[in-house]
C-alpha positions in Angstrom: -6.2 -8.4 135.0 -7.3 -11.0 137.2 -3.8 -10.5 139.6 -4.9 -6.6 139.7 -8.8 -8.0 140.8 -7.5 -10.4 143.2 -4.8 -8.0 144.9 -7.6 -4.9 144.4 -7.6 -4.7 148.6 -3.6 -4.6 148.7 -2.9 -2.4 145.8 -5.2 0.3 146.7 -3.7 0.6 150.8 -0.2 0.9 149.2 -1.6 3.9 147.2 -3.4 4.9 150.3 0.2 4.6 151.9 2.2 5.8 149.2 0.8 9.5 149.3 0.2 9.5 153.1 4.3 8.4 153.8 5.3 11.1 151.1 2.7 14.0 153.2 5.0 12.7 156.4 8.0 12.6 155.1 7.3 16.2 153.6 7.3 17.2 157.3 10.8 16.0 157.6 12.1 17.5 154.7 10.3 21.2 154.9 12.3 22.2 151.7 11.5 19.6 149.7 9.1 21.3 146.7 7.1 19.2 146.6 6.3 16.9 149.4 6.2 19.5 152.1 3.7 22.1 150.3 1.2 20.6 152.1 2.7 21.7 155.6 3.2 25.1 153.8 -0.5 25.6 152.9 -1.1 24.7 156.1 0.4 27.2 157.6 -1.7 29.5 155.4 -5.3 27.7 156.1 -4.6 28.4 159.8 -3.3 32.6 158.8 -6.8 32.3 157.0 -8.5 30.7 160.6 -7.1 33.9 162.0 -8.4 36.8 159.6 -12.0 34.8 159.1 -12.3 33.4 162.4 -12.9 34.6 165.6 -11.2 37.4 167.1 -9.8 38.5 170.9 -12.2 41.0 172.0 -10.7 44.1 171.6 -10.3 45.9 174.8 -11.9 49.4 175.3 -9.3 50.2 178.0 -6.5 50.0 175.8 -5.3 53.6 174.3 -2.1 54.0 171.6 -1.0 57.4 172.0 0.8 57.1 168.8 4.3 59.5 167.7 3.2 60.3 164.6 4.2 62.7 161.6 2.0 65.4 163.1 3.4 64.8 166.4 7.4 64.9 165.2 6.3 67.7 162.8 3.9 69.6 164.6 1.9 72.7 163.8 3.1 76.2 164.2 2.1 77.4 167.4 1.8 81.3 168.7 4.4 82.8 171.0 1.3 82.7 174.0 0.8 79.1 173.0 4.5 78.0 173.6 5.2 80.6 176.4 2.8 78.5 178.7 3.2 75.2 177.9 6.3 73.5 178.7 5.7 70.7 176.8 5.6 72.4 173.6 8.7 74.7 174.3 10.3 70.9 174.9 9.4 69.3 171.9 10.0 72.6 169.3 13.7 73.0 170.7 15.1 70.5 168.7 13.9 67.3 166.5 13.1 64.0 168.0 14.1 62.6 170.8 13.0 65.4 173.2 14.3 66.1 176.2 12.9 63.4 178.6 11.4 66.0 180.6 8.5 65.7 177.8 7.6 62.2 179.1 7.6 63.4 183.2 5.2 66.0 182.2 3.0 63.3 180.3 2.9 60.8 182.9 1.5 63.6 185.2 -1.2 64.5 183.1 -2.1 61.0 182.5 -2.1 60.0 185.9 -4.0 63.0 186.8 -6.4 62.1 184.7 -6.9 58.6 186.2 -4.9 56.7 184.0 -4.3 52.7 185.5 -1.1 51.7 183.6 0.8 54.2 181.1 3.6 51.8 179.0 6.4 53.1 176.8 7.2 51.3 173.9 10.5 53.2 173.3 14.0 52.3 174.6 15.5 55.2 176.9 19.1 53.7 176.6 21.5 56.3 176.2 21.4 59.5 178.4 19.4 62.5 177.5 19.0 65.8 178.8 15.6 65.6 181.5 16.9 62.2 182.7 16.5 63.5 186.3 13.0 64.6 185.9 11.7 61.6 184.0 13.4 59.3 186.9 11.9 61.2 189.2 8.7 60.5 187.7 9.2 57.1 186.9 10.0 56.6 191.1 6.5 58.5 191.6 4.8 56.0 189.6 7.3 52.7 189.8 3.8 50.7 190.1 2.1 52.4 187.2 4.7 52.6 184.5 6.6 50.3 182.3 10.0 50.7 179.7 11.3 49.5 177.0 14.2 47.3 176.3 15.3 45.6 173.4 17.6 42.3 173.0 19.9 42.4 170.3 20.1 38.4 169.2 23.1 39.0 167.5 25.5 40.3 170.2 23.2 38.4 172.6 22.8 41.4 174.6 20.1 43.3 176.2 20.0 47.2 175.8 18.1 48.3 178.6 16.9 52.4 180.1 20.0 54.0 181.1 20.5 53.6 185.1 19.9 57.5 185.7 16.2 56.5 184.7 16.3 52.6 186.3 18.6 51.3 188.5 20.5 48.6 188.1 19.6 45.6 187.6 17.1 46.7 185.0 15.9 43.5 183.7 14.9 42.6 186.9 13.2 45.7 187.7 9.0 45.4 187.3 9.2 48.6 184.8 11.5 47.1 182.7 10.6 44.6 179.5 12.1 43.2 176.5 9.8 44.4 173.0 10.7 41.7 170.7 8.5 39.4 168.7 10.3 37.1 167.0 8.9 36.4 163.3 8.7 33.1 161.6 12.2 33.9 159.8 11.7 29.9 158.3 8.4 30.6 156.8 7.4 34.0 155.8 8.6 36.1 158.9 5.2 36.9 160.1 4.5 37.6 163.6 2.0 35.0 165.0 3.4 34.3 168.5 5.0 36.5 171.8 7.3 35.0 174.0 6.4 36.7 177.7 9.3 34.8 179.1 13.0 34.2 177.8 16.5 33.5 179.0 19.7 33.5 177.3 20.3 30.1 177.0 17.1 30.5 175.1 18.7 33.8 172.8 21.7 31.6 172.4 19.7 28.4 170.9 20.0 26.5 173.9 17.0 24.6 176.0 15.9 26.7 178.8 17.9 25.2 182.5 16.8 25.9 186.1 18.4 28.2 187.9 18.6 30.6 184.4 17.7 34.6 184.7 14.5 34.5 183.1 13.3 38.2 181.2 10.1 39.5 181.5 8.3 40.6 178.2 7.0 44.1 177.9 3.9 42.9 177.5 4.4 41.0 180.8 5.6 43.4 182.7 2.2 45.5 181.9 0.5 42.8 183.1 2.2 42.3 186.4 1.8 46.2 186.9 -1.9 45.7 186.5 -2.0 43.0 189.1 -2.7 40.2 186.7 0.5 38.0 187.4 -0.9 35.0 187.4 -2.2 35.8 183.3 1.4 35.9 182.3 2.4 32.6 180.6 6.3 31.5 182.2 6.8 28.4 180.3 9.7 30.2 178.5 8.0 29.5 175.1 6.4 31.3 172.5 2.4 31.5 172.2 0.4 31.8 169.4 -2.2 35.0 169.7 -5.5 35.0 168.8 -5.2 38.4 167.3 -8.0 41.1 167.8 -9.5 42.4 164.4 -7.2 44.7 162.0 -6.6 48.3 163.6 -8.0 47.3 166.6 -6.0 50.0 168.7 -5.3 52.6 165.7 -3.3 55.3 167.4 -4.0 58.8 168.4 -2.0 62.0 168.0 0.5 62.5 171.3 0.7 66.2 170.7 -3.2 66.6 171.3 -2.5 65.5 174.9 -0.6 68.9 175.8 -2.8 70.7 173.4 -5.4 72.1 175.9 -8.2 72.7 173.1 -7.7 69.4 171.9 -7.7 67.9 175.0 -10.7 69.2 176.2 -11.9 68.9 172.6 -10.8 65.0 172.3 -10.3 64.0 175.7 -12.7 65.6 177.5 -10.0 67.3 179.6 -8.6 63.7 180.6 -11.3 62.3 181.2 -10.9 59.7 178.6 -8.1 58.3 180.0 -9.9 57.5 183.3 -8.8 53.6 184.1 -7.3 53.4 181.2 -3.8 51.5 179.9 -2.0 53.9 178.1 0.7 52.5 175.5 3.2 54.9 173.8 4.8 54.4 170.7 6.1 55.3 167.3 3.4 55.3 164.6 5.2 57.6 162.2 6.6 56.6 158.3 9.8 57.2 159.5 10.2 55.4 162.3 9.4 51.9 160.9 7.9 50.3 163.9 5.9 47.7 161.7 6.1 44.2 161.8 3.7 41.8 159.5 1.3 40.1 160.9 -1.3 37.2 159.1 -3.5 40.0 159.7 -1.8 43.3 158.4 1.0 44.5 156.7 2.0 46.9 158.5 0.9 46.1 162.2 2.1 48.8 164.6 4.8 47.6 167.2 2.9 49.1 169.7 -0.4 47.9 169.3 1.1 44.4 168.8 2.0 44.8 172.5 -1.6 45.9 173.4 -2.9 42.8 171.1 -0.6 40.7 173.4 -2.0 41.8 176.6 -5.4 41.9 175.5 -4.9 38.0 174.2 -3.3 36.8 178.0 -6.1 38.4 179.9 -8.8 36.6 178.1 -6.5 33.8 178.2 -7.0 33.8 173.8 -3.7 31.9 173.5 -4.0 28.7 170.2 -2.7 25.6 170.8 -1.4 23.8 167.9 -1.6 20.5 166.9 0.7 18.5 169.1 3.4 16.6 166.6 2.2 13.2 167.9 -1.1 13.7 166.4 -0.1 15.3 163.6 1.3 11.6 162.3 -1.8 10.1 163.7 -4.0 12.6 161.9 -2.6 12.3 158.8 -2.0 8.4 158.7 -6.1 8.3 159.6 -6.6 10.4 156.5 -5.0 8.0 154.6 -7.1 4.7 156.0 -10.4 6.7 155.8 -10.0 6.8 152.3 -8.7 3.1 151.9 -11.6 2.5 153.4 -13.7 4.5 151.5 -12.6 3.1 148.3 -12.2 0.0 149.4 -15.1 -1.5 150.9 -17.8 1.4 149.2 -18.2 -0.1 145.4 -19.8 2.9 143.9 -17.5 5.9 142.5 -19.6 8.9 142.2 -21.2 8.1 145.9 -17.4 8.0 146.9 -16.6 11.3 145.0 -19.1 12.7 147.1 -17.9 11.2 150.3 -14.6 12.2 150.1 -15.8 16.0 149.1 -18.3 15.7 151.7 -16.0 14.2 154.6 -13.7 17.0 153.3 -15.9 19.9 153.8 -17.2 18.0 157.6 -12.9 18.0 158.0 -13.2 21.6 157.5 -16.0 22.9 159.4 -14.1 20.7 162.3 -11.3 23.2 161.7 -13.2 26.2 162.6 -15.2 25.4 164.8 -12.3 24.0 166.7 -10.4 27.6 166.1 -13.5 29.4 167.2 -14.8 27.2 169.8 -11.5 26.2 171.9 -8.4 28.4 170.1 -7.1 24.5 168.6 -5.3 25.0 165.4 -6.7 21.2 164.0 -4.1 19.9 161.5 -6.2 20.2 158.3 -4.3 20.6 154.9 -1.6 17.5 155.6 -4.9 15.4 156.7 -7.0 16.7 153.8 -4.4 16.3 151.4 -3.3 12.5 152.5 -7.2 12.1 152.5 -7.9 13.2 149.0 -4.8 12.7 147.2 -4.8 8.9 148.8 -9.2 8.8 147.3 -8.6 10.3 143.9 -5.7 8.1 142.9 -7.9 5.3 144.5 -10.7 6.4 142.1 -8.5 6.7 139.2 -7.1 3.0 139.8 -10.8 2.1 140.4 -11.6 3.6 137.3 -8.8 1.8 135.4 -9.5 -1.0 137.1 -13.0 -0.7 135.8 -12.3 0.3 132.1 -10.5 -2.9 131.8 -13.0 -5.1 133.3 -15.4 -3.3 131.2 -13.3 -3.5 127.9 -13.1 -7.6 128.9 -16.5 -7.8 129.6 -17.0 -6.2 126.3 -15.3 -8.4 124.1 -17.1 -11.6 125.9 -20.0 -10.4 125.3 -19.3 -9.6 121.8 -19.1 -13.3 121.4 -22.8 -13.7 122.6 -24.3 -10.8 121.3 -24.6 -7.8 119.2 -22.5 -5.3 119.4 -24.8 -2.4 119.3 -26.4 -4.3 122.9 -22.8 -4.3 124.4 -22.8 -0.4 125.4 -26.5 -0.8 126.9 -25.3 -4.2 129.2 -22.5 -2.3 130.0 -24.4 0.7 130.9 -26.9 -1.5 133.1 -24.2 -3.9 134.5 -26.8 -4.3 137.8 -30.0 -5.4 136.1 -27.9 -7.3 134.0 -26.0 -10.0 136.4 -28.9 -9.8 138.8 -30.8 -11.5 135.9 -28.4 -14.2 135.8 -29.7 -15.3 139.6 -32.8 -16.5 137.6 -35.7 -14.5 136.0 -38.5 -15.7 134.6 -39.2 -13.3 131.3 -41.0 -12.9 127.7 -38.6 -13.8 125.0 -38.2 -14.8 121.8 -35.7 -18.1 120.9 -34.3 -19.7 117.9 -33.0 -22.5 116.9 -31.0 -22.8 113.3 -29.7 -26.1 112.4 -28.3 -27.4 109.4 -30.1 -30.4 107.4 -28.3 -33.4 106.8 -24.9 -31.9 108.3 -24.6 -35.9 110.0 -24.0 -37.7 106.7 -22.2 -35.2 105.5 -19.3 -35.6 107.8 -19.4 -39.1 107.0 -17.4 -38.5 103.8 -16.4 -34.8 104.1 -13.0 -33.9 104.3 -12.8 -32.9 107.7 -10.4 -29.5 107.8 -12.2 -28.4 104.6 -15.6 -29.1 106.7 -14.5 -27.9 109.8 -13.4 -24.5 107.8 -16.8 -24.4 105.8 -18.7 -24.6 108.9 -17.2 -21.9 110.7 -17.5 -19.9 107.7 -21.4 -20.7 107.9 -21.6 -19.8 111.3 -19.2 -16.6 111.7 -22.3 -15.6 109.1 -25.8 -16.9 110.7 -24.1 -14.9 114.1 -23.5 -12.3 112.3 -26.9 -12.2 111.4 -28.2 -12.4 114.9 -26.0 -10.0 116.1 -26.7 -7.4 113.2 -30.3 -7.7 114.7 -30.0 -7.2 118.4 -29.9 -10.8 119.5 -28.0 -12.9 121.8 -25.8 -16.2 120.6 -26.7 -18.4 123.7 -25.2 -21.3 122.1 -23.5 -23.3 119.6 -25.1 -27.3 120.0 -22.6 -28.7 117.1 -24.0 -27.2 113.5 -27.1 -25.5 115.6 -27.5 -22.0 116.5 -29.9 -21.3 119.5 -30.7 -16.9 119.6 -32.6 -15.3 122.1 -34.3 -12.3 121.8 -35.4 -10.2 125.2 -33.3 -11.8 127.4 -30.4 -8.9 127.9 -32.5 -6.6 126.3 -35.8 -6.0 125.4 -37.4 -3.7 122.7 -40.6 -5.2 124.0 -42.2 -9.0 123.1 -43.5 -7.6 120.1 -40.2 -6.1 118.6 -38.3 -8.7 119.9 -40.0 -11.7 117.9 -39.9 -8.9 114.7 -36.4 -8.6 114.6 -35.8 -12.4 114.9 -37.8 -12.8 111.8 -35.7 -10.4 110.6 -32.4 -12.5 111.6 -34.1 -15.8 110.4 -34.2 -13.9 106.9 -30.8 -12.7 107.1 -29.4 -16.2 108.2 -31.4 -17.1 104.6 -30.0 -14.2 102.3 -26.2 -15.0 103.8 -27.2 -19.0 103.0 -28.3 -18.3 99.3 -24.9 -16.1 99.0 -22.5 -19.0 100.2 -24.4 -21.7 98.5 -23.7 -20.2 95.1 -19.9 -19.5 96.3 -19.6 -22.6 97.4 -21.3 -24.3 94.2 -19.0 -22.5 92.5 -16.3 -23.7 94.2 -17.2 -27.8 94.2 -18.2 -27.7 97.5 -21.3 -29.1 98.7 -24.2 -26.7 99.8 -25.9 -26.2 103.2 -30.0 -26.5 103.6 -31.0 -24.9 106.6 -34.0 -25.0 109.1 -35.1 -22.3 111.7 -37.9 -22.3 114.2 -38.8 -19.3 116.0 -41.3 -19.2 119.1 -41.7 -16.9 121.6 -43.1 -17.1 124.9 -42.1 -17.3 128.7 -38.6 -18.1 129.8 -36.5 -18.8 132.7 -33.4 -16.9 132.3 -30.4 -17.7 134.7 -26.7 -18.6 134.8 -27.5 -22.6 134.6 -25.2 -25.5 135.0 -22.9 -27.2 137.6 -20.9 -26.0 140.5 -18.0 -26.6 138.2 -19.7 -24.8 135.2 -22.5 -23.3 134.4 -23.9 -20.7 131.6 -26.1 -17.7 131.2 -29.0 -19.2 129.2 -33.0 -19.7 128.8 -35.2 -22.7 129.2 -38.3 -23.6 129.6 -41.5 -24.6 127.3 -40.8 -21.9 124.8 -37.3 -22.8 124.2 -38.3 -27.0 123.5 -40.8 -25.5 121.0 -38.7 -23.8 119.4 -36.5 -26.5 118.6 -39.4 -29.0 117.8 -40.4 -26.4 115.1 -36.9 -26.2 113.9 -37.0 -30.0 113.5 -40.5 -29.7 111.7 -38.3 -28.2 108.8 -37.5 -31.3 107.5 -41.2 -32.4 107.7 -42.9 -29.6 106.0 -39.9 -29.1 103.5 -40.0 -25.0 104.7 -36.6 -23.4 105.8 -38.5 -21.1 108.4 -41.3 -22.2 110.9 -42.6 -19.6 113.5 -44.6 -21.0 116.5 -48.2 -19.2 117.1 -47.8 -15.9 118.7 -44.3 -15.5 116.9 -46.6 -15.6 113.8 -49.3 -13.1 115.7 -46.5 -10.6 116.0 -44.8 -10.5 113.1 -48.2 -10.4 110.6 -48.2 -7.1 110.3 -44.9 -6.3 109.2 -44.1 -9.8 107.4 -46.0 -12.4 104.9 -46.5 -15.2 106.1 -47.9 -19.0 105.0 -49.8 -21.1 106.9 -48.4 -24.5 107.4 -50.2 -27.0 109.9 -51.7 -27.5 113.2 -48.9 -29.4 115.0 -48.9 -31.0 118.0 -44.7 -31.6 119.2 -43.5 -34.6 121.3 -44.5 -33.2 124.7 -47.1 -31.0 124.4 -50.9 -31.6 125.1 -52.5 -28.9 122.6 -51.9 -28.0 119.2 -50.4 -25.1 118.0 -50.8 -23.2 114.0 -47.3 -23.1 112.9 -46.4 -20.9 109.5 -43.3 -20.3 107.6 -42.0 -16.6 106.9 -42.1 -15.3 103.3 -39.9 -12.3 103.7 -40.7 -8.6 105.2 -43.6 -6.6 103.6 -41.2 -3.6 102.5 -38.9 -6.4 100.3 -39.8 -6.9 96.9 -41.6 -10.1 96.4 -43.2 -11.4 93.5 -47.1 -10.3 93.4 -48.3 -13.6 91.9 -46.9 -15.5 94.6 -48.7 -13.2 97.4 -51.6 -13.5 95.2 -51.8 -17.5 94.7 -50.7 -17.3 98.5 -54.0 -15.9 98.7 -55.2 -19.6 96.8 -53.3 -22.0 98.9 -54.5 -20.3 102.6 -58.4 -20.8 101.1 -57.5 -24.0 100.2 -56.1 -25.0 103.9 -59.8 -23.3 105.7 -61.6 -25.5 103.3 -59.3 -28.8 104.2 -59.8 -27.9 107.8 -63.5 -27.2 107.8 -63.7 -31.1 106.0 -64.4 -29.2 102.5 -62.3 -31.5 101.0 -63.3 -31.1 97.4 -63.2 -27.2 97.4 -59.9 -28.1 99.4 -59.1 -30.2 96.5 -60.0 -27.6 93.5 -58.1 -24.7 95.3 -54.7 -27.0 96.1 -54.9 -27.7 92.3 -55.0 -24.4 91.2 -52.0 -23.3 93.2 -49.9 -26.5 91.8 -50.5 -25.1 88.4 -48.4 -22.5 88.6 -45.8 -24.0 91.7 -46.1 -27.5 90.9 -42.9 -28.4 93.1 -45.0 -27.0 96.0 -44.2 -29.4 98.9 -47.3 -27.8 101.3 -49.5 -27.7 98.3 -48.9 -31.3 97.5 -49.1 -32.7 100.7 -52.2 -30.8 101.5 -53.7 -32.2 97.7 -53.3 -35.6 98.2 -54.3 -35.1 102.1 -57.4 -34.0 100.7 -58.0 -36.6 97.8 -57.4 -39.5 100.6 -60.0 -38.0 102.9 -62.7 -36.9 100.0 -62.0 -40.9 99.8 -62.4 -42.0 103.4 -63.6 -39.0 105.6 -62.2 -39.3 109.1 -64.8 -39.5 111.7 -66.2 -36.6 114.0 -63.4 -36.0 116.1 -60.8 -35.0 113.3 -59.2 -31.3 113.9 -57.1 -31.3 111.2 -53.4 -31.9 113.8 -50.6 -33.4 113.1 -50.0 -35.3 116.1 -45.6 -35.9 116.7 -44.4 -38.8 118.7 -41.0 -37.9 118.1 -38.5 -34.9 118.8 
């Protein structure tokens, strides 16, 4: 125990460094079960960041002109219908894909209609019929139109529009870009970033070289077309997007566009379209152009592309965490709460500072993710921080059961056990009371008579075992009634009452009286098993008084003890000494006797005045508690023998005389009654002068 106190500092930073080194190596070893779930649940606190937090504005320019069911289905239409609209007699001719001629024919009408930037999110690879017309529309509006290619990362190549539609090279040509997004295939292959620039040393694993063909991203090339270049990120790395809310750019029917009652109906005859960036793509069941998102299941490819372009012109890009301060991050989490436990000594406030830091930590997060797009490490930090406190707290705690089960069992040896729980509870008020404290209490002293000569001739093991017998049961006694052992001064007991705990002056002093009657009972019971055994008895004295106190740990630099002193203490033990003068086992000083009245009978013994004390004091001896049974005639010659000590005091010494008399008749052993009778008889004799106050003066202790 007192290794784990003095190492306290050392034991709790390698707990603070076990848990943070396990969190780092966990980003090491991302398969590991265990120690990399952290880095796992981060990666879903910062998917939440993106549904909860703040959004990329989503761009009223943007149109998806979606291929839907409806569109691939379509609905019948009349022989007048399809006889004057060539776009219709296209698409009814035979299933999906159409003959190209469809899309030159929708390029004119969106670019009639003031369309800025019309993209197609569909591959034009292998030839079809209406080639020639869709290249000749795609040379009419080379500045206003962009294609599709896709790059297959197994065969490392790039499928690009057939060269009737764009001329070799494609991927160099401005209407040309790649559509991939590449999911997190190591995670949960959700699509959080888009590359805008790539290479094949890149496709092939490789780091990106100088001098590399670089490809454009669809996405990209849309924004080059729309004159914003200098948006397009060409660090030939992937950036995470600050996505724009779910559905942001929900599609709309293609057919509708060549229908002219919906398009006036819808459109407004094109007008709609004015300035706008038109993207084109599947949105149909069949076709399966979905990708997942933190945001959807089922994010259409198409208005991915558009959520791409809509994040690099508002420059919405989030910057992660760089690794560096990852480490740092979480090795800070760690000391914070080394500190915390460490130096702040009070476990619930640091319960609440590490959920309060906590929820600071996490408000950090966000406003971090709102405020500047920075994804803040948080559940590797938070989880270093709080894993690293609560095991802290739970060593604390241990830590602190122990000490409190040792403290415990030394204080059982001082005082009751039923006061142990309430110290314990208290620990504060208790050792600040230790620095000194003047307070009310009650003290006693218990000695044993004649216990000198009887080690004179006493065997001593058989003494020695006798004694502790006798005092295992006078501190049981104490304890049984909520005192404190301060001491054992050879054979003598010294109690205190009010000093740990207090009940009040007034119950304090009662349930000393009710020890000192105890300590009598347990007496009587071992005197007769000890009789019976040939072994000398045991007389007792106690004196009780209760007053002021000073109450400190008192003694050397080298040792020193939690005890009482003061003027109240030395009476005590003078009236414990006056035992042996007044031939009474119990002797309770003045105000003990005030307190105790109305609950005990007591007897009147003398006015005293103790080596080193200037004023008498009335001093009485305790009969026993007014519930127990005590015999009636001694209570009612009781009654005799106090009438008898006013008339000796107020120099009555005849009546004094008469009334001592009587109560010898019927206790003629009476030690107070005989000393008070012959007391009397010598004064009725010689009367002392004026100045008598009937005190017992004591030169000696």
């Amino acid at each position: 125990m007192h290794n784990l106190r003095r190492h306290r500092l050392l034991i709790l930073l390698l707990i603070c460094g076990f848990w943070t080194g396990l969190i780092l190596l966990g980003r090491q070893w991302p398969s590991a079960p265990f120690i990399s779930a952290p880095w796992h649940g981060e990666q879903a606190f910062e998917d939440l960041l993106r549904r909860e937090g703040r959004k990329t504005p989503t761009r009223t320019d943007f149109v998806l002109l979606g291929i839907d069911q409806s569109t691939l289905e379509l609905p019948p239409f009349s022989p007048e219908e399809l006889a004057n609209n060539r776009a219709f007699q296209l698409m009814t001719e035979r299933p999906f894909p159409w003959s190209r001629e469809v899309w030159a024919i929708l390029l004119d009408k969106l670019f009639a209609a003031g369309a800025r930037l019309v993209l197609f999110d569909l591959v034009f690879s292998p030839p079809n019929d209406g080639d020639p017309a869709f290249a000749a529309a795609l040379a009419k509006y080379r500045d206003r139109v962009v294609l599709g290619a896709n790059i297959d990362t197994a065969k490392l190549q790039i499928i690009t529009p057939n060269t009737t539609l764009i001329p070799p090279p494609q991927t160099s040509d401005p209407r040309v870009g790649y559509v991939n997004f590449w999911p997190d295939i190591y995670v949960d292959n959700k699509v959080r970033a888009a590359a805008f620039t790539t290479s094949e040393r890149q496709l092939a694993g490789q780091d990106p070289f100088p001098g590399d063909e670089v490809f454009v991203s669809f996405a990209g090339r849309g924004l080059e077309q729309l004159g914003h270049a200098a948006d397009v990120p060409r660090d030939q790395r992937a950036h995470l997007l600050r996505f724009s809310e779910v559905d942001a750019y929900p599609p709309r029917t293609l057919y509708e566009v060549f229908d002219p009652k919906l398009w006036k109906a819808n459109f407004g005859n094109g007008e709609f379209f004015r300035d706008k960036v038109v993207m084109i793509g599947a949105a149909s069941q069949i076709a399966h152009d979905v990708v997942v998102t933190p945001l959807n299941q089922n994010t259409l490819g198409a208005a991915l592309h558009l959520e791409a372009m809509a994040a690099a012109l508002g420059h919405q890009f989030l910057q992660p965490t760089p690794p560096r301060w990852m480490f740092a991050l979480v090795g800070a989490g760690g000391v914070c709460a080394w500190l915390l436990i460490a130096f702040v000594r009070r476990p619930l406030f640091c319960l609440i500072a590490l959920l309060g830091l906590s929820a600071l930590y996490l408000f950090a997060s966000r406003l971090a993710y709102d405020r500047a797009g920075f994804l803040l490490l948080t559940v590797p930090v938070l989880s270093a921080f709080l894993l690293s406190g609560a095991t802290s707290l739970g060593f604390e705690y241990v830590l602190e059961r122990i000490e409190k089960l040792r403290t415990r069992r030394t204080l059982e040896r001082y005082v009751s056990k039923n006061l142990v729980k309430e110290i314990l509870d208290n620990p504060g008020s208790f050792y600040s009371s230790l620095k000194g404290v003047r307070i009310p209490a009650t003290v006693l002293f218990s000695d044993i008579v004649g216990f000198t000569s009887l080690t004179e001739n006493a065997d001593p093991e058989a003494l020695v075992k006798q004694l502790n017998e006798y005092l295992s049961r006078m501190t049981a006694a104490v304890f049984e009634n909520g005192g404190t052992l301060d001491k054992f001064i050879g054979d003598a007991v010294m109690a205190v009452w009010g000093n740990v705990h207090s009940r009040g002056p007034v119950e304090d002093t009662r349930m000393a009286a009710r020890a000192a009657l105890a300590m009598r009972r347990e007496l009587q019971v071992l005197n007769q098993r000890w009789h019976s055994e040939g072994i000398a008895p045991f007389a007792i004295g106690i004196g009780i008084n209760q007053g002021d106190v000073l109450g400190g740990n008192i003694g050397s630099q080298e040792k020193a003890d939690p005890t009482v002193i003061g003027d109240a203490v030395n009476l005590a033990s003078r009236l414990e000494g006056l035992t042996r003068t007044y031939a009474v086992d119990i002797i309770l000083g003045p105000t003990a006797t005030e307190f105790v009245r109305e609950e005990f009978h007591t007897r009147s013994v003398a006015r005293v005045q103790v080596k080193g004390k200037s004023e008498p004091v009335e001093i009485a001896t305790l009969i026993g508690e007014r519930t127990e049974k005590i015999d009636p005639d001694l209570l009612r010659h009781l009654e005799t023998y106090e009438e008898g000590l006013r008339r000796f005091r107020e120099r009555d010494f005849q009546g004094a005389k008469i009334l001592f008399s009587q109560f010898l008749e019927f206790y003629p052993t009476d030690h107070l009654a005989k000393m008070y009778l012959e007391k009397a008889l010598e004064h009725e004799v010689a009367p002392p002068d004026e100045h008598w106050n009937a005190v017992e003066v004591f030169k000696k202790k």
